[in-house]
C-alpha positions in Angstrom: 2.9 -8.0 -7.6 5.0 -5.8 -9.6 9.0 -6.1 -9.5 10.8 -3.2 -9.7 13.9 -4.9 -8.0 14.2 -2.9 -4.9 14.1 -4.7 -1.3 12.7 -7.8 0.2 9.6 -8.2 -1.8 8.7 -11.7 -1.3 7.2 -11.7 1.9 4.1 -10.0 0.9 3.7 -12.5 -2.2 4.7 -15.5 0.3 1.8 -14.0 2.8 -0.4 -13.7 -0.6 0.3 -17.3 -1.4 -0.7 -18.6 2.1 -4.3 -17.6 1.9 -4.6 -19.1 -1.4 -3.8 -16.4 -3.7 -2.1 -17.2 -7.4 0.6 -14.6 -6.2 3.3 -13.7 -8.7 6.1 -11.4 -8.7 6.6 -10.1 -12.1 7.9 -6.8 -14.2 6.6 -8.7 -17.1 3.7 -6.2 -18.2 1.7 -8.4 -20.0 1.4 -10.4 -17.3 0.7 -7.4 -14.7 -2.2 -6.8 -17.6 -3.5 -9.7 -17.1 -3.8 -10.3 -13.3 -7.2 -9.9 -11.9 -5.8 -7.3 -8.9 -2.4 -5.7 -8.5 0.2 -5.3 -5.4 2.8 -2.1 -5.7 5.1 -3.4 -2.2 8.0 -1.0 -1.7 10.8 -0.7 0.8 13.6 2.1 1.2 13.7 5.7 -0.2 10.8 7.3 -2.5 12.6 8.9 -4.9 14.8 5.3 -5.6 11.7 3.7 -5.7 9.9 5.9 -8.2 13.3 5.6 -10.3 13.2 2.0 -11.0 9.7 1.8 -11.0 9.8 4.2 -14.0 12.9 2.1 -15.2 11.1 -0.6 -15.6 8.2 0.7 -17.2 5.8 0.0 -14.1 4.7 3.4 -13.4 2.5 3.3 -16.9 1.4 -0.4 -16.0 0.7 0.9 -12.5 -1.6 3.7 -13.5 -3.3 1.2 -15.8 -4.2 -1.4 -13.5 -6.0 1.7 -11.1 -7.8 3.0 -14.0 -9.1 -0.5 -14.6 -10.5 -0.5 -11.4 -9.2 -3.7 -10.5 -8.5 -4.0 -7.0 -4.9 -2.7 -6.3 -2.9 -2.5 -3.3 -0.2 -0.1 -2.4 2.0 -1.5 0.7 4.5 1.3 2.9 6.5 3.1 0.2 4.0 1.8 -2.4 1.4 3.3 -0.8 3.2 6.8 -0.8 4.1 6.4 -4.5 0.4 6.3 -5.1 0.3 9.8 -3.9 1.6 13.2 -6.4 4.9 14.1 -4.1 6.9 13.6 -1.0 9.1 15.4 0.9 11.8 13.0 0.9 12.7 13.7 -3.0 11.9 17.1 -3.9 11.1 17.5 -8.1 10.0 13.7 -8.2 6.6 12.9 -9.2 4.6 10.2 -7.8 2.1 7.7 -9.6 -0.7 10.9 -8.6 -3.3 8.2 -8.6 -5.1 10.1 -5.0 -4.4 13.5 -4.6 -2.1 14.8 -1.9 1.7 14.7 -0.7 4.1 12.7 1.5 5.0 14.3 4.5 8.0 13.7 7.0 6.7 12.9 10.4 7.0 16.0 12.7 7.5 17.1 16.5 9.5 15.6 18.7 8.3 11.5 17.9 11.0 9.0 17.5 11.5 8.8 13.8 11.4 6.4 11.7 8.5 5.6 13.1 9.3 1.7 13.8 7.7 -1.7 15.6 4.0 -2.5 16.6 1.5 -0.1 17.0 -2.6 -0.2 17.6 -4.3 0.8 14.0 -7.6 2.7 14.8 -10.1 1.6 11.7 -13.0 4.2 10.2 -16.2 2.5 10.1 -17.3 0.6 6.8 -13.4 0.0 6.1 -13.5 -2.4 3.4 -10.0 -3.0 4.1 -10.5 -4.0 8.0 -13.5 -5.7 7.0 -14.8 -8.5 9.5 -11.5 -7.9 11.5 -11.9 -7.5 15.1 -10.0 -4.8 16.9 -7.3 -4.7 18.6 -5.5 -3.7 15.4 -2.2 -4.5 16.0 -0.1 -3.5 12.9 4.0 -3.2 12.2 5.1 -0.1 11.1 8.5 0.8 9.6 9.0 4.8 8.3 9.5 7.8 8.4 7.3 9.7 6.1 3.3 9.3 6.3 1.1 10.6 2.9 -1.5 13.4 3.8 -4.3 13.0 1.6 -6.1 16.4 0.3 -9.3 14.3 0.8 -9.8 13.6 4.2 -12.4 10.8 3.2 -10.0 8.3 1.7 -8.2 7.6 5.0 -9.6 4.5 6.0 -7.7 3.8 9.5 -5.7 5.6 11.5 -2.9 5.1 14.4 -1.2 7.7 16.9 2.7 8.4 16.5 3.0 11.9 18.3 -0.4 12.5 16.9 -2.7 11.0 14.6 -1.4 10.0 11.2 -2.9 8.1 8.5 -2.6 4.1 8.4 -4.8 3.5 5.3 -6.3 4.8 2.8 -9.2 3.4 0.4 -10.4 5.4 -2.8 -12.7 2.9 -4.8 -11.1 -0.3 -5.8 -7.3 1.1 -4.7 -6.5 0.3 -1.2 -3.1 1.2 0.7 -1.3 0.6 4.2 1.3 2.3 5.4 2.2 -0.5 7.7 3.4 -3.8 6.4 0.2 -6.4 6.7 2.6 -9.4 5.9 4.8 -8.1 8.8 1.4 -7.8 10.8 0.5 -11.2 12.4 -2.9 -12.2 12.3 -4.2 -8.5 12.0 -2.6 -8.4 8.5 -2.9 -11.2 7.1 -6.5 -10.7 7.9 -6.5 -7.7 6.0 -4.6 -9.5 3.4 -6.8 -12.1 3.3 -10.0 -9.1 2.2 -7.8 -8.4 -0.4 -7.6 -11.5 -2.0 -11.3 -12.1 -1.5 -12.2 -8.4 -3.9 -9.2 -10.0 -5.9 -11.1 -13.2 -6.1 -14.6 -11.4 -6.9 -12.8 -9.6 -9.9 -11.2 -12.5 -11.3 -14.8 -13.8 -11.4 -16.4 -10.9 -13.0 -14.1 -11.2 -15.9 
């Protein structure tokens, strides 16, 4: 799990841990190198977040661990750094690893968008994967990423109007809601993470 020393990023590698996962929260890049999946969690304001990840020299590792095609997951802000912009801080680039922007949510919806909401998943979601619906999922923002390829959103939920939950391109996968905040519904989800995590580590 990469530590770029913004927010409260030990729950996801305590959630990690509990299925069985050698989880690790590190900035140590030769260690990141070395892991057979990555996590990029983030919490608070893009632009901040992109700031220290670049600080630390994570964004480089970042892109490296995608182009590896090691599974890698993007969680809330982490998934929206995964994306080229966002509204939220104009002139900062994102990792650009999928194509498309981060949007504020629009209309008249109660923003940020915050608390427990039903996650609608696509067919063949690897990410949803043997999890029965209801998808109960906890959400906590106020911008949502709008993919230029419709075909990497992997679930959906409804906040005013439909807006993206997940995303999967290849071996990167990414929720906007928090799965270790999630109950059993995330951790499930969690848990098909570590198993692709688990099949890479064997393959090596």
């Amino acid at each position: 799990m990469l530590d770029y020393g913004i927010g409260n990023l030990r729950s996801a590698e305590k959630a990690l841990a509990h299925l069985g996962a050698d989880a690790v929260l590190t900035n140590d890049v030769d260690v990141i190198r070395d892991a057979a999946a990555a996590v990029l969690p983030g919490v608070g304001a893009f632009g901040r977040c992109m700031q220290e990840l670049h600080a630390h020299g994570l964004d480089v590792v970042a892109r490296e661990a995608v182009a590896s095609s090691r599974p890698f997951l993007g969680i809330c802000v982490g998934m929206q750094m995964l994306f080229e912009a966002s509204e939220e801080a104009p002139g900062v680039t994102g990792l650009g690893v999928i194509a498309g922007t981060v949007q504020r949510l629009g209309g008249s919806v109660t923003i940020p968008h915050m608390g427990w909401n039903t996650v609608d998943a696509r067919s063949g979601s690897a990410l949803f994967a043997g999890v029965p619906p209801p998808h109960w999922c906890y959400f906590v923002h106020s911008y949502v990423p709008v993919p230029a390829d419709p075909d990497v959103v992997s679930a959906t939920t409804d906040h005013g109007g439909t807006i993206v939950a997940a995303v999967e391109q290849g071996a990167v996968w990414a929720t906007q809601f928090h799965p270790e905040k999630s109950g059993t519904c995330g951790l499930a989800v969690l848990a098909n993470f570590v198993a692709a995590a688990t099949r890479s580590q064997e393959s090596i």
